[in-house]
Wavefront OBJ file of the C-alpha trace (Angstrom):
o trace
v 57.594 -32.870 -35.452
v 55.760 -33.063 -32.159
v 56.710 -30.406 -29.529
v 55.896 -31.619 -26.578
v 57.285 -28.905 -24.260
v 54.932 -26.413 -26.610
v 52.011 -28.370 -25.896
v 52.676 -28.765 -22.069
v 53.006 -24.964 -22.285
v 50.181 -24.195 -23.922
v 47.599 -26.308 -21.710
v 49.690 -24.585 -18.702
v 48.509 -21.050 -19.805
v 45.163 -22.212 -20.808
v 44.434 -23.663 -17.437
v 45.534 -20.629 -15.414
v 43.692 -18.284 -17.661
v 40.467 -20.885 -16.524
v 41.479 -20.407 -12.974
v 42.048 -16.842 -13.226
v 38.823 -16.531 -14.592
v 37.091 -18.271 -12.658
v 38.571 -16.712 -9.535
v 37.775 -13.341 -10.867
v 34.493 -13.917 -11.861
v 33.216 -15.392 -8.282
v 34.625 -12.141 -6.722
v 32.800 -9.953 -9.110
v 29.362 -12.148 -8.337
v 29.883 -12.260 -4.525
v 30.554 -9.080 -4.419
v 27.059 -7.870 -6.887
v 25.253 -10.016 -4.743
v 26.738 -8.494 -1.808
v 25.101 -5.160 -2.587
v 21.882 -6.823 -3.149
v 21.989 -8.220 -0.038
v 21.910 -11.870 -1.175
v 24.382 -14.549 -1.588
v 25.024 -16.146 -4.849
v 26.413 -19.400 -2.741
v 25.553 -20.071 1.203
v 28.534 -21.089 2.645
v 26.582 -23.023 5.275
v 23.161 -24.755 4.800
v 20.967 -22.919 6.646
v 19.410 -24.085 10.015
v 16.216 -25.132 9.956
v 13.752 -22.507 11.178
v 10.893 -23.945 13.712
v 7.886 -21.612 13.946
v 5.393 -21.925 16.375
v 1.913 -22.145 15.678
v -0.320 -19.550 16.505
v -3.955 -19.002 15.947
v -4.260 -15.180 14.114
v -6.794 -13.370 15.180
v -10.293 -13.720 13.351
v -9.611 -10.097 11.643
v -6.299 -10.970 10.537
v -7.976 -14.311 8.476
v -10.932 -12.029 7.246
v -8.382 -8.982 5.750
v -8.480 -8.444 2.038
v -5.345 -7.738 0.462
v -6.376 -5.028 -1.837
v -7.160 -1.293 -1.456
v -10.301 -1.927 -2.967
v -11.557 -4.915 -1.633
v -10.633 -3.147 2.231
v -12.446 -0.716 1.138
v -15.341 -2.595 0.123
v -15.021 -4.606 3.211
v -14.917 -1.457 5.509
v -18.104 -0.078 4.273
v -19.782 -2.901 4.995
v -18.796 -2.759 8.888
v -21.724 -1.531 11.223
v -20.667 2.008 11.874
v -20.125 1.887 15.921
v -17.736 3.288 18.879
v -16.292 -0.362 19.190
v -15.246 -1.144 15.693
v -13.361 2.347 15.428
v -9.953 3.242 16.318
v -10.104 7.132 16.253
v -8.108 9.671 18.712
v -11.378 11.343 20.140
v -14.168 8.816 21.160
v -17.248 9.394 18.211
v -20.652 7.846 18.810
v -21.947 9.692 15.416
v -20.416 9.894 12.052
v -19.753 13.447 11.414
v -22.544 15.332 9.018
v -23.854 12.327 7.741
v -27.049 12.011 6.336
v -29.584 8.871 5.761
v -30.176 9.882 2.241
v -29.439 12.389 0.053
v -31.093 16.381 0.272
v -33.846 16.522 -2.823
v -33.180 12.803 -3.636
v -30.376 13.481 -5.605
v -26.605 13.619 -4.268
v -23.515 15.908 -5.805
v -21.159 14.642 -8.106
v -18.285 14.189 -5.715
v -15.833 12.854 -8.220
v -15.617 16.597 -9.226
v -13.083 15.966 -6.146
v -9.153 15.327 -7.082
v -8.697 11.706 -5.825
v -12.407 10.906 -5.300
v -12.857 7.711 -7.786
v -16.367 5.906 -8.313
v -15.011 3.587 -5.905
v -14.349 6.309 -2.806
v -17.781 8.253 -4.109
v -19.791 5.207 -3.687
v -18.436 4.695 -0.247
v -18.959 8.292 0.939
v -22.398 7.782 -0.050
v -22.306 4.347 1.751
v -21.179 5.932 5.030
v -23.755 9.264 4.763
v -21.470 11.570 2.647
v -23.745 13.017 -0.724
v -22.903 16.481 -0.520
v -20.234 18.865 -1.105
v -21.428 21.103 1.483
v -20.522 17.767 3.813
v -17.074 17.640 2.424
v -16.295 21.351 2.793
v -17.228 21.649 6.678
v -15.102 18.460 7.969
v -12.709 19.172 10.607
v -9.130 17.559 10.928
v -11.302 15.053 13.286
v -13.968 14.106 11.083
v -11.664 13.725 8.059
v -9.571 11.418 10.443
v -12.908 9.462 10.940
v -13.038 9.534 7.046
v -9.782 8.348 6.863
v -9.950 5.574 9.424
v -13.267 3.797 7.563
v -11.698 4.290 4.457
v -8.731 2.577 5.384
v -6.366 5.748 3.445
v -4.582 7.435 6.271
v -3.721 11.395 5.009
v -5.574 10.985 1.393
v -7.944 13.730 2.486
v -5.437 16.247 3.941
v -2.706 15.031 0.794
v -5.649 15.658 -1.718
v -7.106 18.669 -0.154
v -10.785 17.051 -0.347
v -12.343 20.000 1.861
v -10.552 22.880 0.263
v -11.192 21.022 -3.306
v -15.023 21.140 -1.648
v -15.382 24.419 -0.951
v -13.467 25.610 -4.356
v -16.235 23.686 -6.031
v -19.031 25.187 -3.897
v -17.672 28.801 -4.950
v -17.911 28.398 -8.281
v -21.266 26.739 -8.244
v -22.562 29.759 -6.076
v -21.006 32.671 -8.639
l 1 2 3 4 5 6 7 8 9 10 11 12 13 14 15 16 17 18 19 20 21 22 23 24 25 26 27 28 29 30 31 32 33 34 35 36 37 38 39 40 41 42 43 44 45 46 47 48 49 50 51 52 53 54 55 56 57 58 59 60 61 62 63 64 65 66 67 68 69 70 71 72 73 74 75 76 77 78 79 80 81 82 83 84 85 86 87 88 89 90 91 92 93 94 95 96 97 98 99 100 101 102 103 104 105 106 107 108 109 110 111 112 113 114 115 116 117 118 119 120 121 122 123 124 125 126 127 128 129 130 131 132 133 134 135 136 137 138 139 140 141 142 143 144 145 146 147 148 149 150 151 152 153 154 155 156 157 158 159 160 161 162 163 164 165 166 167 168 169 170 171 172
């Protein structure tokens, strides 16, 4: 009627199947997570980590996190030797102008990679021509560069040769 020797059987191979499985399936996570470079399990709590306090320095506090709002922020600054961090010392921005020539400044989003954004900070810093654009040197786009807060855009875009492209066809 009752087999008892089945049944003890039967729950034998059932429980090392579960162990089996189990044992297979924690090597298959450690070693997914090992790849990842996390650990599905620590083996050890981890120490406690102390940290000393440290004041950061006011510009660290005042740093946006965005592109844009660095941007915006950058603009802003007073435009002087002390606040720049350029190769060659500059006392001058680089063929800027107070205001547009004729009152009315160039469409510099004609420019690959020139948004309303950058155009509106060109203009901020002095920059309303393409005529301005086409004659910067490695050292004034630099400058660029550095107030903008996009190190290479202007050599990656080709913003003078884009410039002077545009200037060609406007003369023909």
């Amino acid at each position: 009627m009752f087999n008892t020797a089945l049944l003890l059987e039967t729950v034998g191979l059932v429980l090392v199947a579960y162990l089996a499985g189990c044992t297979l399936g924690y090597g298959l996570r450690a070693m997914i997570h090992a790849g990842r470079g996390t650990r599905s399990v620590p083996a050890v709590a981890p120490a406690p980590v102390v940290r000393l306090e440290t004041k950061p320095a006011p510009q660290q506090l005042q740093r946006p996190r965005s592109p844009a709002a660095r941007l915006a922020a950058r603009v802003d600054e007073p435009l002087q030797p002390a606040n720049l961090v350029v190769a060659k010392p500059a006392t001058t921005r680089p063929g800027a102008l107070s205001s547009p020539r004729g009152g009315k400044a160039d469409d510099l989003k004609q420019i690959k990679g020139i948004g309303p954004k950058i155009e509106a900070a060109l203009n901020a810093m002095g920059y309303y021509h393409l005529d301005q654009l086409a004659l910067w040197s490695r050292g004034d786009a630099e400058f660029v560069e550095d107030k903008l807060a996009f190190k290479g855009r202007v050599g990656r875009e080709r913003w003078v040769e884009q410039a002077g492209e545009l200037l060609k066809k406007a003369a023909a």
